[in-house]
C-alpha positions as CSV (number, residue, x, y, z in Angstrom):
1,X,220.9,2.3,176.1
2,X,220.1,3.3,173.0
3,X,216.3,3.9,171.1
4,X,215.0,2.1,168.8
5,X,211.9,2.3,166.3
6,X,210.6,0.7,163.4
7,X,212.2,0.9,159.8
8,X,210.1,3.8,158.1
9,X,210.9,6.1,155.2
10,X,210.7,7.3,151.8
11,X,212.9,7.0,149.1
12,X,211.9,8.7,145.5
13,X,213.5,9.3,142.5
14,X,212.5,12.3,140.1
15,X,212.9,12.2,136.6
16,X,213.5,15.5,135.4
17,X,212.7,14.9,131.8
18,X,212.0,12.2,129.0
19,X,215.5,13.2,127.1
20,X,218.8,11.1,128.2
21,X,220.8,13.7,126.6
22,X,219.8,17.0,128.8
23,X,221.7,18.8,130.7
24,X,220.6,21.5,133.5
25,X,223.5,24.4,131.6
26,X,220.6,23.9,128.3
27,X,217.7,24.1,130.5
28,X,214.6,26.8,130.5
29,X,212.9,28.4,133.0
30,X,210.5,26.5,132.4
31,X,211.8,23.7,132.6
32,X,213.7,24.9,136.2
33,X,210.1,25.4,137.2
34,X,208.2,22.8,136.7
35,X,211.3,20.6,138.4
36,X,210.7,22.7,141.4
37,X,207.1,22.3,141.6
38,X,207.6,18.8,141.5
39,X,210.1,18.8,144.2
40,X,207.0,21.1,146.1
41,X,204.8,18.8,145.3
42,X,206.4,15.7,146.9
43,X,207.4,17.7,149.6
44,X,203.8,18.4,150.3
45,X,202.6,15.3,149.9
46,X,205.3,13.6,152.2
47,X,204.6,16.3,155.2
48,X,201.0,14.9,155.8
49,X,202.3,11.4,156.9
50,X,203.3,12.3,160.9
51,X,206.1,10.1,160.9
52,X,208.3,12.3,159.1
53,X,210.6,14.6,160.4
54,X,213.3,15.7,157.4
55,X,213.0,15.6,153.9
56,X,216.3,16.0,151.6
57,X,216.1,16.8,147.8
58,X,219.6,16.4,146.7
59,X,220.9,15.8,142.7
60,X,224.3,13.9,141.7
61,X,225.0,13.7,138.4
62,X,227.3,11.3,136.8
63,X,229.4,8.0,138.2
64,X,232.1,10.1,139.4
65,X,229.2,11.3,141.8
66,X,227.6,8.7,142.5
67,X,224.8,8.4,140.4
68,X,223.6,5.3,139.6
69,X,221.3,6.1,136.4
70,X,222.3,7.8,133.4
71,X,219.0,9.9,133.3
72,X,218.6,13.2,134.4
73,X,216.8,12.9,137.9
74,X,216.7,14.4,141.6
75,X,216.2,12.1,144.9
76,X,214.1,12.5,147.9
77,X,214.4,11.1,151.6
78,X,212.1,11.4,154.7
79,X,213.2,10.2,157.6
80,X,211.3,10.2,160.9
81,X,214.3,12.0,162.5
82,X,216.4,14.7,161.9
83,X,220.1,14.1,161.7
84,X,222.5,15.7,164.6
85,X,224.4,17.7,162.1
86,X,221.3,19.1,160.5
87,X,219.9,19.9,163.8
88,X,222.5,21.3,165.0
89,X,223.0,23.7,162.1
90,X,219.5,24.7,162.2
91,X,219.9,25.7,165.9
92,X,223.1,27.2,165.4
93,X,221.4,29.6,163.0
94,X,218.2,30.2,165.0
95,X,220.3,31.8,167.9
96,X,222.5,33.5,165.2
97,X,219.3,35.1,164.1
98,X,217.7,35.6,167.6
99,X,221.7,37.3,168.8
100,X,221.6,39.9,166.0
101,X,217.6,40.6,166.8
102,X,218.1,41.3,170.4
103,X,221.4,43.6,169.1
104,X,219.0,45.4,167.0
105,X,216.2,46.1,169.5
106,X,219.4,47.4,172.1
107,X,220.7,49.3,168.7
108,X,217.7,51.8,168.6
């Protein structure tokens, strides 16, 4: 009834900087940047293993949030499927964008 595959994944944790203390309201752009280029980086790195089918980069900060270290940090997940709701979204956009095309080409 239902599918099944092996457990397979990735689960990593970037540290955004050596200082506890920080906070993103003090950072540079700089700083902002070379954060994202990490998050590039990995993201890059992840897609060349075929098994992986969604990657997530998602931040909490604090307990009340969830976050279970005190230093500033990001996560990442790949999964070798995409979830319903994300798929769905992403669909749901795509014919969004491919309605309003086809109204512009009847527009002109």
């Amino acid at each position: 009834m239902y599918d099944k595959m092996n457990g397979v994944g990735a689960h990593e944790v970037i540290v955004e900087t050596p200082d506890h203390t920080w906070r993103h309201q003090r950072m540079s752009n700089k700083e902002l940047e070379d954060i994202i280029w990490a998050y590039r980086d990995r993201i890059m790195d992840l897609k060349r293993d075929i098994r992986f089918e969604y990657i997530l980069i998602f931040k909490n900060h604090g307990s009340a949030a969830g976050a279970s270290l005190s230093h500033p940090h990001s996560q990442l997940i790949a999964t070798p499927i995409v979830p319903k709701r994300v798929r769905e979204e992403v669909n749901g956009a795509k014919n969004y964008f491919d309605y309003k095309e086809k109204m512009r080409f009847f527009a002109t």
